[in-house]
N, C-alpha and C positions, 0 to 999 in steps of 0.2 A: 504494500500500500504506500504510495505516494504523502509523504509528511510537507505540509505546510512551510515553502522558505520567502521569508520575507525577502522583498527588491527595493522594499522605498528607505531612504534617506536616517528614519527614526529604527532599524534594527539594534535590537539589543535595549528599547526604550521602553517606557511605562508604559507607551503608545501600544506598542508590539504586545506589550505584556496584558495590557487590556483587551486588544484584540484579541488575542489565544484565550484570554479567559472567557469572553464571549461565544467564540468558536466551541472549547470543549462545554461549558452548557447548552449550548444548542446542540451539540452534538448526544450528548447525555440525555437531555430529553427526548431525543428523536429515541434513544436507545428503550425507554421505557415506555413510552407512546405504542412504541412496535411490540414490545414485550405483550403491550396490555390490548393490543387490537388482534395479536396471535391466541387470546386470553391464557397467559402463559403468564401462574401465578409470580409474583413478585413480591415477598416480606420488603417489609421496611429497611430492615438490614442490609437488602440488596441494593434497595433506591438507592439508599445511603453512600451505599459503594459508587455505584453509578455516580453518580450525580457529585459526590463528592472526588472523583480523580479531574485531573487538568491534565494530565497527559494523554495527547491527539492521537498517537497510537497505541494505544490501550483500547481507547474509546474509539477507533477505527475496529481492531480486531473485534471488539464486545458488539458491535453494530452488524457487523459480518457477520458474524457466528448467530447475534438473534434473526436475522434473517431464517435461519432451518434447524435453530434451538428448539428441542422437544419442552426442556427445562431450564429454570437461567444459572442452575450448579454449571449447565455446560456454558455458560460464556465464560466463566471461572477458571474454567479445566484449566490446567497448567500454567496458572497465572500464582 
C-alpha cells in the first residue's frame, strides 16, 4: 500500500502533522463504518483501537482486511 508523502513547502510541520491526523480519523472511521454496514460486531475496545492509532499504514492494512473480515480479531491478526 502506497503511504502518504508530503510535496508542499511545510513537511515535517504542525501543518503536515494536522493533516495526517485528519487523514488517519477519517480513515478510522471509514474502518468502523464498514465494520458496522458488514454488521461485523465491534466492542468498544476495538473502536478504541481503531480510532485511537495515527499510523496510515496500520489503518491502510485494518481497512483492507475489513473489506472480507469475517470478525474484527482478524484485522488484529498479527498486529
Amino acid at each position: 500500500m502506497a503511504t502518504y508523502t508530503s510535496r508542499f513547502p511545510g513537511s515535517g510541520t504542525i501543518i503536515e502533522e494536522s493533516i495526517n491526523r485528519g487523514l488517519a480519523q477519517s480513515r478510522a472511521e471509514d474502518i468502523v463504518r464498514l465494520l458496522t454496514l458488514r454488521g461485523i460486531d465491534t466492542p468498544e475496545a476495538a473502536r478504541e483501537r481503531i480510532t485511537g492509532c495515527a499510523d496510515l499504514e496500520t489503518l491502510g492494512t485494518w481497512f483492507d482486511r475489513a473489506v472480507t473480515a469475517t470478525d474484527v480479531e482478524e484485522l488484529f491478526a498479527d498486529m
